[in-house]
C-alpha positions as CSV (number, residue, x, y, z in Angstrom):
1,X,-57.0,-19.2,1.5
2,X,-56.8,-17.0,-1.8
3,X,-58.4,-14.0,0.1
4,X,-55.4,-14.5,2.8
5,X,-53.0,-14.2,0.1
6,X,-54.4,-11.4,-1.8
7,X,-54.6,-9.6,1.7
8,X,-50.2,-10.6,2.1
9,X,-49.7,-9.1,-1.4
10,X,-52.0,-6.0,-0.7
11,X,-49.7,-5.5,2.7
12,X,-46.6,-6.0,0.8
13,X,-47.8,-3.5,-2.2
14,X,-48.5,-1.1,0.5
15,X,-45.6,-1.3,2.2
16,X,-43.2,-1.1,-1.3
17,X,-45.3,1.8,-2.0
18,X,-45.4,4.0,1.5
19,X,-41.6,3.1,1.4
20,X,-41.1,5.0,-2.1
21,X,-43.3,7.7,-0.8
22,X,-42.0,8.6,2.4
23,X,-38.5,7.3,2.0
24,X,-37.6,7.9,-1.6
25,X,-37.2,4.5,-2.1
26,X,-35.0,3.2,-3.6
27,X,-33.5,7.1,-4.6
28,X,-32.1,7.1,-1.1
29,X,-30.5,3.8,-1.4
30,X,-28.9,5.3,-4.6
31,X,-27.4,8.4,-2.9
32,X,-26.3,5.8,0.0
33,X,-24.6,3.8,-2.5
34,X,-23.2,7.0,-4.2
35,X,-22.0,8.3,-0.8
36,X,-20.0,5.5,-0.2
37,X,-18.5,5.3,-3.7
38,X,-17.3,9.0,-3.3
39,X,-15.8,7.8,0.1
40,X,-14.0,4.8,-1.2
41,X,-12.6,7.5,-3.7
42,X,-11.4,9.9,-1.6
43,X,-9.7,7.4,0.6
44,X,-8.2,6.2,-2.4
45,X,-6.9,9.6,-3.6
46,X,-5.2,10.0,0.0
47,X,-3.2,6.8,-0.4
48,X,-2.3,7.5,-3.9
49,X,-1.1,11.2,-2.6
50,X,0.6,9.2,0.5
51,X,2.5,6.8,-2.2
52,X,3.6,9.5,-4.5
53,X,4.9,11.7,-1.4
54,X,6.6,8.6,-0.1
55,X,8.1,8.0,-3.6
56,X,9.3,11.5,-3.9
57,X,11.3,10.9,-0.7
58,X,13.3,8.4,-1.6
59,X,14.2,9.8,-4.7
């Protein structure tokens, strides 16, 4: 029984470590993360530009 779970942790070591190899990890989680952040930004910039232009009209 302790050799079966040394052989689940070996898998899962293997597997955390082929995903950082051929994947980047947790690098390309990052960027994902960073993508979306910039987009959330941009769409935020747009609605704030949308606002002001609004604003400007009814002045």
């Amino acid at each position: 029984m302790a050799e079966e779970n040394k052989s689940v942790q070996q898998d899962e070591q293997l597997s955390e470590d082929q995903l950082n190899e051929v994947a980047g990890g947790k690098n390309v989680h990052e960027r994902r993360i960073e993508h979306l952040d910039n987009q959330t930004k941009s769409v935020e910039n747009v609605q704030e530009t949308r606002l002001e232009h609004l604003d400007n009209q009814t002045k």
